[in-house]
VEXFI-456147 format. One record per atom (N, C-alpha, C, O, CB): y, x, z; residue in one letter. Coordinates in steps of 0.02 Angstrom, whole numbers, plus 50000, padded with zeros to 5 digits. Glycine has a CB too. Example, Ala and Ser with C-alpha at 12.3 -4.5 7.8 and 13.67 -1.06 7.14 Angstrom:
<pts>
497165066050390a 497755061550390a 498355066050390a 498345071250423a 497765056550452a 498885064250354s 499475068450357s 500025064550394s 500575067050402s 499705070450286s 
</pts>
This chain:
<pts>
553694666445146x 553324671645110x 553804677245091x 554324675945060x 552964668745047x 553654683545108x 554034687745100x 553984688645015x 553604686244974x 553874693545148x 554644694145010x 554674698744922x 553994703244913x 553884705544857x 555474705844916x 553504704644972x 553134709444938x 552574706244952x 552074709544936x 553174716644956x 552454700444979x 551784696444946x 551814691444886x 551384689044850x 551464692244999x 552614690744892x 552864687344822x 552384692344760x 551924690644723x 553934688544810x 552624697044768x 552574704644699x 552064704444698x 551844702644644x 552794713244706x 551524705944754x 550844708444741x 550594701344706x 550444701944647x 550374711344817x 550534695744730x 550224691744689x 550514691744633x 550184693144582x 550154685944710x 551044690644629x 551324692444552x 550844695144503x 550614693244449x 551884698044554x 550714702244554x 550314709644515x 549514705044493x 549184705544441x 550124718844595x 549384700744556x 548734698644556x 548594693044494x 548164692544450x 548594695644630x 549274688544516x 549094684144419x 548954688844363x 548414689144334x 549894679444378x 549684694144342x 549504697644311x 548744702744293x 548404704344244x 549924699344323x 548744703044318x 548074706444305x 547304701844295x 546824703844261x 548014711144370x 547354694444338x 547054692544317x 547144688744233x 546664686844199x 546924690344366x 547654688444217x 547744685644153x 547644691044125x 547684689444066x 548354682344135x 547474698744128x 547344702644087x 546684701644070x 546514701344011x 547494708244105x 546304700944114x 545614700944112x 545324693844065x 544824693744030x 545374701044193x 545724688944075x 545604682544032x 545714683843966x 545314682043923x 546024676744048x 546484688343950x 546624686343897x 545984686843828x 545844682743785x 547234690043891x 545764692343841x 545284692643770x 544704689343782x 544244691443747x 545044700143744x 544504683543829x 544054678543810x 544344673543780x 544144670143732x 543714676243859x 545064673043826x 545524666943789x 545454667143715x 545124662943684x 546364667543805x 545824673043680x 545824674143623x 545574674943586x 545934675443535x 545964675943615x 544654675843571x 544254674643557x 543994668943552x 543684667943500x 544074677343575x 544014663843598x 543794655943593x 544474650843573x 544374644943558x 543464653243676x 545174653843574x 545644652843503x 545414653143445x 545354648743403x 546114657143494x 545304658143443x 545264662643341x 544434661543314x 544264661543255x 545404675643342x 543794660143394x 543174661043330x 543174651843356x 542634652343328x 542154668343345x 543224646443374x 543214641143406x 543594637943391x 543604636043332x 543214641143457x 544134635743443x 544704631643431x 545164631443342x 545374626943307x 545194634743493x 545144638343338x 545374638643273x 545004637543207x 545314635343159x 545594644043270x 544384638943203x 544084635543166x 543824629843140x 543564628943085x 543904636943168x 543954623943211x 543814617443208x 544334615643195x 544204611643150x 543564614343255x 544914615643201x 545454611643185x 545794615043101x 546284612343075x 546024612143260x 545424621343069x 545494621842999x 545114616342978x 545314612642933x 545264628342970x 544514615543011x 543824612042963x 544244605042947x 544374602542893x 542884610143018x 544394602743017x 544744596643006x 545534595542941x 545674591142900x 544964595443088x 545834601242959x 546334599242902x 545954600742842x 546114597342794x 547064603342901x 545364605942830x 545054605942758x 544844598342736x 544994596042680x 544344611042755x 544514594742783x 544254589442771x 544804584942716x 544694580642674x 544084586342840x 545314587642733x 545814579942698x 546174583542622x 546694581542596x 546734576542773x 545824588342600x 545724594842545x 545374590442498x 545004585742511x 545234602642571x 545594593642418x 544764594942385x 544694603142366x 544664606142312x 544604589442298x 544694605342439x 544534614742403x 543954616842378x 543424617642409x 544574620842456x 544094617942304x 543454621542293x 543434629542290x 543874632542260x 543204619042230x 543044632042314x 542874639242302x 542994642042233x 543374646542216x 542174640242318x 542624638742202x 542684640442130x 543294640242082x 543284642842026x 542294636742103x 543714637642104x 544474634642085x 544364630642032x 544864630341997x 545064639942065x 543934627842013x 543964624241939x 544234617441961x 544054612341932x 543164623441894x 544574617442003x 545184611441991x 545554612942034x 545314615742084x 545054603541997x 546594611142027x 546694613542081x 546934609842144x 546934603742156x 547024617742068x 547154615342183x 547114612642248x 547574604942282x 548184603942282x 547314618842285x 547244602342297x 547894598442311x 547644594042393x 547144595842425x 548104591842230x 548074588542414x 547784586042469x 547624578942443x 547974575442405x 548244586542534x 546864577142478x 546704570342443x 546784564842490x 546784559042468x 545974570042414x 546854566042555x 546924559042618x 546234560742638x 545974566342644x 547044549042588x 545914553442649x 545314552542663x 544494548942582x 543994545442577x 545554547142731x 545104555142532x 544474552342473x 543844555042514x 543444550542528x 544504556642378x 543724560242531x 543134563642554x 542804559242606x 542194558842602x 543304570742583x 543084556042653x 542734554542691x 542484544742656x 542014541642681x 543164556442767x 542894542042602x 542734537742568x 542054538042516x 541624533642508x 543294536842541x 542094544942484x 541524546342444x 540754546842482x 540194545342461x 541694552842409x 540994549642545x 540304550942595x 540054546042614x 539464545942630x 540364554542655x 540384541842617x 540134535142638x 539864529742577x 539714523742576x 540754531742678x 539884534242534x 539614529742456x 539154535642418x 538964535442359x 540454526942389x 539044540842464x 538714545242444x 537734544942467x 537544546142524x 539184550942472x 537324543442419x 536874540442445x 536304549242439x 535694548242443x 536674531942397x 536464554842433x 536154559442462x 536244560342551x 535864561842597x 536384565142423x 537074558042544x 537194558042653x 536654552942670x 536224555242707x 538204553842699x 536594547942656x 536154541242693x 535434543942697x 535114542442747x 536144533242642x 535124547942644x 534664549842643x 534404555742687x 533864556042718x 534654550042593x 534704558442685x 534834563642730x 534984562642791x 534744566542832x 535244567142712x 535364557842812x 535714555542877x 534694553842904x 534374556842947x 536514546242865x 534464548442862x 533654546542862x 533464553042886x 533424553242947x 533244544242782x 533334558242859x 532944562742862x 532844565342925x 532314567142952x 533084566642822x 533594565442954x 533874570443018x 533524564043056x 532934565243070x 534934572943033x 533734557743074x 533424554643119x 532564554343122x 532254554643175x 533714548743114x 532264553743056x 531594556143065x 531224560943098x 530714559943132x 531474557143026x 531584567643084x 531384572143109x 531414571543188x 531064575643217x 531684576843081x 531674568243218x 531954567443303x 531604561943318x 531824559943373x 532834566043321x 530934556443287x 530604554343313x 529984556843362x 529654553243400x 530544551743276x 529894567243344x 529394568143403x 529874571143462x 529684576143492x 528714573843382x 530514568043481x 530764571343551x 530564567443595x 530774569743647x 531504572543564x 530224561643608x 529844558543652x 529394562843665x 529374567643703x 529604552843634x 528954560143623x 528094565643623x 528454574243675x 528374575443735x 527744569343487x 528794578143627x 528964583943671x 529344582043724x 529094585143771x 529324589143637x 529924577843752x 530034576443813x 529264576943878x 529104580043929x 530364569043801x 529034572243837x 528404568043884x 527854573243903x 527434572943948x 527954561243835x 527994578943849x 527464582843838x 527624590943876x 527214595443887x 527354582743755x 528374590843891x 528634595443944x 528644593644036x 528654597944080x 529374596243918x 528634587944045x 528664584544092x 527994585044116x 527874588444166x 528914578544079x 527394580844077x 526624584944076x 526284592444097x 525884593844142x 526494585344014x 526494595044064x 526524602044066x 526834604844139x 526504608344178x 526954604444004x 527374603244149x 527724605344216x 527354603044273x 527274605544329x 528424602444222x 527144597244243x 526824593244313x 526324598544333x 526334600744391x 526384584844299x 525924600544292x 525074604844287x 525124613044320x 524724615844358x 524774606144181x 526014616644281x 526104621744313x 526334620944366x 526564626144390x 526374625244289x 526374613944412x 526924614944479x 526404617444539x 526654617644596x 527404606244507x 525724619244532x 525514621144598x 525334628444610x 525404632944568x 524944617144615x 525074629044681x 525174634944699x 524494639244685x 524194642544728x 525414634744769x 524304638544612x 523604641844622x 523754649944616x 524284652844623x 523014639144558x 523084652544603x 523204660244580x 523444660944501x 523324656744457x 522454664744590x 523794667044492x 524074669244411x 524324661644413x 523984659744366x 523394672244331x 524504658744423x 525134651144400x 525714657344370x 525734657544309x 525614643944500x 526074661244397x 526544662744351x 526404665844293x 526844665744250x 526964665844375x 525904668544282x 525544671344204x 525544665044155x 525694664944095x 524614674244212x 525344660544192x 525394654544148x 525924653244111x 526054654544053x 525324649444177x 526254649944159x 526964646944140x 527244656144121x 527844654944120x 527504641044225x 527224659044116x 527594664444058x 527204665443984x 527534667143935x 527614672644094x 526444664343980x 526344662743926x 526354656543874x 526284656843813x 525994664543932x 526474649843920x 526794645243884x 527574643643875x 527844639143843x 526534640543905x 527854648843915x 528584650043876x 528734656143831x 529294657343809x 529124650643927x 528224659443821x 528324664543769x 528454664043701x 528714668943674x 527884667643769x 528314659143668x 528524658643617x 529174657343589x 529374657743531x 528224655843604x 529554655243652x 530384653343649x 530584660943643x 530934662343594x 530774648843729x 530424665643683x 530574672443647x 530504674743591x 530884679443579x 530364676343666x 530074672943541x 529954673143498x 530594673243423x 530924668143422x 529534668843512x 530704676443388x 531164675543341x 531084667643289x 530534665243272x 531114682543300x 531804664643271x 531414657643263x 531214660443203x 530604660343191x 531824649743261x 531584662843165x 531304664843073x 530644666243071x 530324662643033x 531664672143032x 530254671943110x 529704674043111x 529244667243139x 528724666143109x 529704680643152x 529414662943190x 528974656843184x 528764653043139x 528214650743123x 529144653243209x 529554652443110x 529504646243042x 529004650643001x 528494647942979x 530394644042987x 529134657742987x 528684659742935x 527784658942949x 527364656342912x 528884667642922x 527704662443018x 527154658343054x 526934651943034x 526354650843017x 527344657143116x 527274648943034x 527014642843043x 526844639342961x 526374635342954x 527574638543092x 527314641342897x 527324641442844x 526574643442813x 526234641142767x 527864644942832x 526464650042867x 525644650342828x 525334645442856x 524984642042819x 525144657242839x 525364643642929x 524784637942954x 524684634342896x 524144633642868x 524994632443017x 525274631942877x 525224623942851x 525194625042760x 525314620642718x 526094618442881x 524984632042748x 524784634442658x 524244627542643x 523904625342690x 524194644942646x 524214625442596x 523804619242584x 523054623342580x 522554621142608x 524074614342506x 523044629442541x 522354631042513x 522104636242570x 521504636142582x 522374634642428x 522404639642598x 522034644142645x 522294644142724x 522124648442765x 522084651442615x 522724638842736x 523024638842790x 522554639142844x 522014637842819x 523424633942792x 522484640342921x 522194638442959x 522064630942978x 521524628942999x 522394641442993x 522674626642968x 522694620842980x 522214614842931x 521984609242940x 523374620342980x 522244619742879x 521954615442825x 521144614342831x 520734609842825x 522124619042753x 521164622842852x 520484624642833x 520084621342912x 519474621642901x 520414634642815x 520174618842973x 520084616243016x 519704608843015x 519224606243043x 520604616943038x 520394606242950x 520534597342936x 519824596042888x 519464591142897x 521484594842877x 519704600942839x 519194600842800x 518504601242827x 518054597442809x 519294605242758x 518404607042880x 517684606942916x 517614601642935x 517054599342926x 517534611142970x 518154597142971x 518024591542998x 517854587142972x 517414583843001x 518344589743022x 518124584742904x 517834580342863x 517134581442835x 516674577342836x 518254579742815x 517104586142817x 516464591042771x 515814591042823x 515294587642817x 516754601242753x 515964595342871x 515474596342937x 515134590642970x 514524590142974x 515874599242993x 515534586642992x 515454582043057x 515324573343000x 515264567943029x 516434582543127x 515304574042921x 515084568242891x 515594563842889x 515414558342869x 514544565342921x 516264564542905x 516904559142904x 516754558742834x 516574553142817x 517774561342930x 516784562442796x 517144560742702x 516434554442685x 516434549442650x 517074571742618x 515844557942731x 515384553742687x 515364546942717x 515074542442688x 514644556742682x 515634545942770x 515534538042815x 516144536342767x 515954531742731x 515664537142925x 516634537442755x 517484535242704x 517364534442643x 517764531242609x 518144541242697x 516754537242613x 516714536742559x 516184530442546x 516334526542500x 516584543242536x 515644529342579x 515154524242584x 515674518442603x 515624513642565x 514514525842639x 516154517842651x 516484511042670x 517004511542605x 516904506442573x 516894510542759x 517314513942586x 518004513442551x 517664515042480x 517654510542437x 518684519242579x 517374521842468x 517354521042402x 517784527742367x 517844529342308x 517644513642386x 518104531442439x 518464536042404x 518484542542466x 518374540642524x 519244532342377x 518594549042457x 518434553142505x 519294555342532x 519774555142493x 517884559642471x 519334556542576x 519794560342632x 519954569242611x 519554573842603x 519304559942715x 520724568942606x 520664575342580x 521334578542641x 521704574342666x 520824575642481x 521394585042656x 521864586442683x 522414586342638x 522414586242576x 521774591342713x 523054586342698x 523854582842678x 524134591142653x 524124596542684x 524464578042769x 524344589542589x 524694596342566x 525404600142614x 525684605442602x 524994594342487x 525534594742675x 526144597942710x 526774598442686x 527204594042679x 526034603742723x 526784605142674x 527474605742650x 527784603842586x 528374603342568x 527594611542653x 527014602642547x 527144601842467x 527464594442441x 527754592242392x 526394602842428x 527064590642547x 527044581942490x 527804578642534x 528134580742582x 525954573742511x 527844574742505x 528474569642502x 528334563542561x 528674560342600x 528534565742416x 527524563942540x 527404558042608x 527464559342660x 527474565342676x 526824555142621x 527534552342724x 527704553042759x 527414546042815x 527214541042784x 528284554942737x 527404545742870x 527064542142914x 527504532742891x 527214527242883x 527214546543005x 528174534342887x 528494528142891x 528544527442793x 528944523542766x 529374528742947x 528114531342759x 528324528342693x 528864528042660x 528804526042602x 528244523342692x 529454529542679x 529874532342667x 529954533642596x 529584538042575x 529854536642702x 530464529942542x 530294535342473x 530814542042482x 531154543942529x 530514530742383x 530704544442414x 531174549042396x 531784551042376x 532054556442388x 531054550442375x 531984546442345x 532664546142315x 532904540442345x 533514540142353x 532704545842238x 532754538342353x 533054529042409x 532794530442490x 532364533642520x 532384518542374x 533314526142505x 532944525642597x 532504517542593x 532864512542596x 533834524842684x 532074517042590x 531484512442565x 530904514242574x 530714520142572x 531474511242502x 530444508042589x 529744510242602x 529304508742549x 529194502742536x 529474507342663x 528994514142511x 528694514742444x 527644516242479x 527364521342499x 529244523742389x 527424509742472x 526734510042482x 526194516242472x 525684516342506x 526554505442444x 526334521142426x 526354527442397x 526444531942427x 526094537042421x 526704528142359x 527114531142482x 527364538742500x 527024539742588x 527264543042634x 528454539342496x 526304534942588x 526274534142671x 525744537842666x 525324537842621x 526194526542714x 525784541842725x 525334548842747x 525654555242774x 526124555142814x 524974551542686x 525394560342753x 525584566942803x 525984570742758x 525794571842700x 524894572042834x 526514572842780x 526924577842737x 527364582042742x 527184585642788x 527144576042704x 528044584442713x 528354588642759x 528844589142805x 529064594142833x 528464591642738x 529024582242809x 529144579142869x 528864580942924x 529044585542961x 529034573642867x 528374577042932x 527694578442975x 527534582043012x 527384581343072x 527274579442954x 527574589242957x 527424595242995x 527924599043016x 527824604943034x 527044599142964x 528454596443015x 529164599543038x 528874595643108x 528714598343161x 530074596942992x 528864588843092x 528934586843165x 528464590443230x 528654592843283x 528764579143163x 527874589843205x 527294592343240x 527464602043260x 527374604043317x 526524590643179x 527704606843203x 528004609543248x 528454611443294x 528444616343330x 527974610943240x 529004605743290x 529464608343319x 529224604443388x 529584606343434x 530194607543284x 528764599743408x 528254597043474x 527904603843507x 527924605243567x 527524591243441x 527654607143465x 527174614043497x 527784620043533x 527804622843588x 526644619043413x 528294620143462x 528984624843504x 529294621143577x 529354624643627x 529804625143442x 529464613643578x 529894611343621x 529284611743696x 529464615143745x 530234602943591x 528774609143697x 528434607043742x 528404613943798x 528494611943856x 527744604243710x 528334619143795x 528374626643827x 529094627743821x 529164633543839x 527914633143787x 529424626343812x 530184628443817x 530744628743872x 530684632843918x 530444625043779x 531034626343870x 531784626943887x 531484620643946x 531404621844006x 532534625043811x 531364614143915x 531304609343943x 530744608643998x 530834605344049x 531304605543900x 530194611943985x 529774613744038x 529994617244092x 529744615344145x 529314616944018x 530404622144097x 530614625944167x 531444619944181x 531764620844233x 530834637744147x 531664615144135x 532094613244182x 531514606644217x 531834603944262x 532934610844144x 531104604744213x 530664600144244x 530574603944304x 530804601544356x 530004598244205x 530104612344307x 529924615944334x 530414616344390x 530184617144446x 529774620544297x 531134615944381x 531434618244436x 531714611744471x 531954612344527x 531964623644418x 531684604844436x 531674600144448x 531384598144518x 531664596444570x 531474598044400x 530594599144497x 530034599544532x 530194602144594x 530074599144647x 529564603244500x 530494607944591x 530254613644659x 530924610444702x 531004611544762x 530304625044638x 531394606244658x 531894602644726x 531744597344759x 532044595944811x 532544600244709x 531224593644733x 531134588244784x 530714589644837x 530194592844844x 530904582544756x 531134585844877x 531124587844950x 530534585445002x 530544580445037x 531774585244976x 530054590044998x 529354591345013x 529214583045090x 528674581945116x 529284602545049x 529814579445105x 529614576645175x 529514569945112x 529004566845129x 530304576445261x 529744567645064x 529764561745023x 528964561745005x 528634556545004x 530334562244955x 528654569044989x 528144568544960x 527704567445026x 527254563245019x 528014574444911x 527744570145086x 527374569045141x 527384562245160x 526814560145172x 527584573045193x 527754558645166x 528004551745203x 527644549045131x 527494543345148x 529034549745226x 527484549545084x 527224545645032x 526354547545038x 525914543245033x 527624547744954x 526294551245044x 525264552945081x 525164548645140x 524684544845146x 525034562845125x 525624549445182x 525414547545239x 525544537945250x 525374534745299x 525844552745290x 525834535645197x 525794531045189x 525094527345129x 524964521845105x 526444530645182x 524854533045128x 524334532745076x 524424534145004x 524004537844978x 524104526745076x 524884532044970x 525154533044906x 524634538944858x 524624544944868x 525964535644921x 524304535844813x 523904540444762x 524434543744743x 525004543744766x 523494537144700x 524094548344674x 524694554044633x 524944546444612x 525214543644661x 524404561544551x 524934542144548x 525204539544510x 525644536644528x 526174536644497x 524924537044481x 525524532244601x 526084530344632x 526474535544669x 527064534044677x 525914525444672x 526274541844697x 527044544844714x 527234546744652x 527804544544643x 527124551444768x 527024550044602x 527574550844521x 528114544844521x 528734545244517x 527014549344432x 527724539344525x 528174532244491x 528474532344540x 529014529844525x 527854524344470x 528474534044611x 529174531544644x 529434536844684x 529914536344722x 529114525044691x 529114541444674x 529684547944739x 529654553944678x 530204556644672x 529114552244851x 529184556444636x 529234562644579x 529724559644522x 530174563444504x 528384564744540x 529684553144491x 529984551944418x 530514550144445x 530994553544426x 529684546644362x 530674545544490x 531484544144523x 532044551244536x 532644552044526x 531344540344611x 531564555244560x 532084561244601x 532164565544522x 532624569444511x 531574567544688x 531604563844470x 531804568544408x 532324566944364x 532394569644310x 531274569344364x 532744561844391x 532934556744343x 533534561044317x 533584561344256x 533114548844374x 533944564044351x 534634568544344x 534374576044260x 534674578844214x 534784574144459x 533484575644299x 533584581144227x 533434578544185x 533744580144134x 533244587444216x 532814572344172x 532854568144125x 533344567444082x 533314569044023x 532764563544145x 533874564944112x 534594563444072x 534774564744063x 535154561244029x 534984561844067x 535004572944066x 535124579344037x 534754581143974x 535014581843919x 534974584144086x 534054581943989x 533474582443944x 533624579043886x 533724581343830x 532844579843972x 533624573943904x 533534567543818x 534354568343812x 534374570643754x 533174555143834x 535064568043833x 535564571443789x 535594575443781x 536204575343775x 536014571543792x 535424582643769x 535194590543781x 534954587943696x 535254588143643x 534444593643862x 534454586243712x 533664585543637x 534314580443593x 534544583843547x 532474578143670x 534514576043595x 534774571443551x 535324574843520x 535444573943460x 534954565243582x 535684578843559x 536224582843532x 535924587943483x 536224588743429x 536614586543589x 535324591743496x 535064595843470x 534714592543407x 534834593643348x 534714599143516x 534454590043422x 534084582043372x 534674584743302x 534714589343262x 534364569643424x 534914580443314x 535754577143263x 535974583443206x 536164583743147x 536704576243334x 535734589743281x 536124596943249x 535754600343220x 536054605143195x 536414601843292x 534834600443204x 534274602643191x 534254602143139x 534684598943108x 533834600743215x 533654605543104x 533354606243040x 533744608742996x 533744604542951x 533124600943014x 534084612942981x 534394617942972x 533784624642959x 533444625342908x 534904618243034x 533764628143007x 533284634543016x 532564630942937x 532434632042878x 532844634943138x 532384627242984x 531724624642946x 531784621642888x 531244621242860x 531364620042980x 532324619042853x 532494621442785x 532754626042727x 532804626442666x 532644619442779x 532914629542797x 533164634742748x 532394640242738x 532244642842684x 533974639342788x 532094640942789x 531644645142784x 530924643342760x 530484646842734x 531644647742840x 530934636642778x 530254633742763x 530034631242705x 529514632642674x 530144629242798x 530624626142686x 530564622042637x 531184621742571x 531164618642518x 530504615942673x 531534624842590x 532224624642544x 532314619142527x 532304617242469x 532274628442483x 532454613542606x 532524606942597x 532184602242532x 532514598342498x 533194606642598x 531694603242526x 531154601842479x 530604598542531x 530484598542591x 530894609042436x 530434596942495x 530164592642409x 530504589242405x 530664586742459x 529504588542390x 530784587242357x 531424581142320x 531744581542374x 531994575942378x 531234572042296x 531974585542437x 532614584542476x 532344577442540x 532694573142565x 533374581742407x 531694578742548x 531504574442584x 531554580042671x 531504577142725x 530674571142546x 531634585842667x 531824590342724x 532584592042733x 532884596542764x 531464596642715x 532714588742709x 533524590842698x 534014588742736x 534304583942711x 533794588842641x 534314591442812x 534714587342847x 535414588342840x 535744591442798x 534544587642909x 535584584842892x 536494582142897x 536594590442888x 536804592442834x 536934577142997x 536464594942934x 536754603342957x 536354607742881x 536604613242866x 536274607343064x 535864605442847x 535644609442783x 536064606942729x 536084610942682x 534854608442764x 536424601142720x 536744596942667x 537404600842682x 537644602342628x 536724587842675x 537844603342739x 538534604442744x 538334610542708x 538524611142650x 538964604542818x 537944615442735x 537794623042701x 537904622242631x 538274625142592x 536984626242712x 537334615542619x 537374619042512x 537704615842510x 537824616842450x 536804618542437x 538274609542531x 538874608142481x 539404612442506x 539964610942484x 539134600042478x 539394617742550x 539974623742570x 539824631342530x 540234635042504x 539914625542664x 539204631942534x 538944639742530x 538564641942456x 538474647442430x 538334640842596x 538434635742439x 538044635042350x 538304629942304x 538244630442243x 537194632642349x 538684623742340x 539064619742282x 539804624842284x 540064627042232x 539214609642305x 540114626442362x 540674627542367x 541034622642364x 541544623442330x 540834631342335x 540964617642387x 541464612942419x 541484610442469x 541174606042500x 541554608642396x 542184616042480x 542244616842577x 542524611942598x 542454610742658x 542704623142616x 543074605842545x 543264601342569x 542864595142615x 542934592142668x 543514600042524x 542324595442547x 541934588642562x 541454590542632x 541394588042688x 541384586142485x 541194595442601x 540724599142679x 541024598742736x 540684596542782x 540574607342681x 541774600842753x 542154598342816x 541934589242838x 541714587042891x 543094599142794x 542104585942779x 542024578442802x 541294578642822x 541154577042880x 542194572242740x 540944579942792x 540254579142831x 540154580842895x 539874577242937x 539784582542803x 540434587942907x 540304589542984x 540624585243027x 540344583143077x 540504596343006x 541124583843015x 541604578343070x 541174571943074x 541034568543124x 542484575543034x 540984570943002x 540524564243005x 540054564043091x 540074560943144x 539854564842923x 539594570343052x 539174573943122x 539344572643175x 539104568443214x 539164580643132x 540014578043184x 540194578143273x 540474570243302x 540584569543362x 540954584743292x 540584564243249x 540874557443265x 540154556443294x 540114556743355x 541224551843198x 539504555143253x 538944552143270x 538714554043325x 538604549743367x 538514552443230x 538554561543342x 538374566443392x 538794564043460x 538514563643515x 538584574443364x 539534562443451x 539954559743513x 539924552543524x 540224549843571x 540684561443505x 539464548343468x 539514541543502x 538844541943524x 538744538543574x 539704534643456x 538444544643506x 537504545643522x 537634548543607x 537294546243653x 536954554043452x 538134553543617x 538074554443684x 538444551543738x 538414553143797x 538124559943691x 538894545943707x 539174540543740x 538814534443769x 538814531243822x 539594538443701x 538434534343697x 538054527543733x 537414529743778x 537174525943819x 537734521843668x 537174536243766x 536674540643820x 537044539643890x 536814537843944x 536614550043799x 537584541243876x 537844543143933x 537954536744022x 537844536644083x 538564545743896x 538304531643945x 538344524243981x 537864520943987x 537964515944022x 538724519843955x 537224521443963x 536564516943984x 536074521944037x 535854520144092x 536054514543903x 535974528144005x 535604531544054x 535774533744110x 535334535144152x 535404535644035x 536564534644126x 536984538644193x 536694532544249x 536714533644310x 538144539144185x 536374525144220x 536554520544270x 535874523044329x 535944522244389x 536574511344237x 535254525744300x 534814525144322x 534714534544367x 534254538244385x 534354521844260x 535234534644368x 535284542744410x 535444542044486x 535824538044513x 535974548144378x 535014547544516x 534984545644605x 535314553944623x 535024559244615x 533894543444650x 536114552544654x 536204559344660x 536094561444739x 536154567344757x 536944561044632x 
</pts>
């Protein structure tokens, strides 16, 4: 190799390291550098406020969190809320199935059931905050004709003895699994509809048109049209080609899908307490990512709030380990 293709590439690294450098340095200083402060804060007790001072504690923080029975509760909360990513999995997959043919306006469709992902999330949650108003909501006022109209209250009231009223939503504490309030325990009392509930149920209406529907959608449009032929012509109804040539070949986004949602799961409810509920009623909305905020941003203790998030990203990295090692087995590349 000669001196002047030596130089020019020379010129050519150079310049390409020009062009890197300020992404590099940016995912240094807003990224890399901020996670590895969080982590040495963690072994801190910094408070914002300075009313004690600074010093380094080891791992008291991550000892107290673990004897800290607002985290457990909360830890509860966050996994609750991630009991409807089935339902929306199942319910994007559905959906995809229905938009995959070639009728007329099909793409009007599938752009108006992904429109709401455009949508700003704040302005949803607020949306959705009126649905679920106990006294004039749409949702309410729906639940009531039904009882009222169609004679439910009066058949409930002749068998039981007592009438059917709509679920206050955001106001009540109850919840499908009973769940109490201040304990992780099932209190006979706290079973029914509440704001749990309706977190869950909307964040099913947001997920189902989303993100996860067009990765089905494009899922769809790869399998390879001779699997589906050789499966007709062997007779095969729909249900049996789904179960063995559509759900097999989907399996790669599947498993993407459900670690995608579980990661997101873990990292959620955040937005929807801050805007919806101000992690209320009694802190029954209140997750792992709303608990680091107010013990960082309103208690001001950035120490302890570090241990929590690490707590997070530990759970979040074994949740997608064991995803990884049970579900990778059932993938056809």
């Amino acid at each position: 190799m000669s001196w002047k293709t030596r130089r020019l590439r020379g010129h050519e690294g150079a310049a390409a390291m020009a062009f890197l450098l300020p992404n590099f340095l940016g995912f240094l200083v807003f990224t890399i550098g901020p996670v590895f402060f969080s982590l040495v804060a963690s072994f801190s007790n910094w408070n914002l406020q300075r009313t004690i001072p600074f010093q380094w504690i080891g791992l008291e923080n991550y000892a107290k969190l673990f004897h800290d029975p607002d985290f457990w509760l909360y830890f509860v909360n966050t996994g609750y809320l991630m009991l409807g990513l089935p339902v929306a999995i199942g319910g994007s997959l559905v959906l995809a199935l229905l938009l995959n043919r070639d009728l007329r306006g099909i793409v009007a469709y599938r752009t108006l059931f992904y429109l709401p992902t455009f949508t700003s999330g704040v302005a949803l949650l607020i949306l959705w905050k009126a649905l679920y108003n106990p006294d004039f909501g749409p949702v309410n006022v729906v639940i009531n004709w039904f009882l009222d109209s169609l004679g439910v209250n009066r058949l409930v009231a002749i068998l039981t003895g007592r009438e059917l009223s709509a679920p206050q939503w955001l106001l009540s504490t109850r919840n499908l699994l009973g769940i109490g309030v201040e304990q992780v325990r099932i209190v006979a009392k706290q079973w029914g509809l509440g704001a749990r509930d309706a977190i869950i149920i909307m964040g099913i209406w947001v997920a189902i048109g989303g993100n996860n529907m067009l990765l089905y959608l494009a899922g769809l449009s790869n399998i390879p049209q001779e699997l589906l032929e050789a499966a007709q012509i062997d007779g095969a109804g729909r249900w049996a080609t789904f179960r063995h040539v559509t759900w097999p070949q989907l399996a790669p986004t599947t498993f993407f899908i459900v670690v995608m949602s579980f990661i997101g799961g873990l990292q959620g409810g955040f937005e929807q307490a801050r805007v919806m509920t101000g992690g209320g009623p009694a802190g029954t909305t209140t997750t792992l990512t709303y608990y680091i905020y107010t013990k960082a941003f309103e208690e001001f203790d950035i120490g302890y709030s570090c241990s929590i998030a690490w707590v997070l990203f530990i759970i979040i990295f074994v949740v997608t380990l064991i995803n990884w090692k049970f579900g990778s087995r059932e993938l056809n590349y």
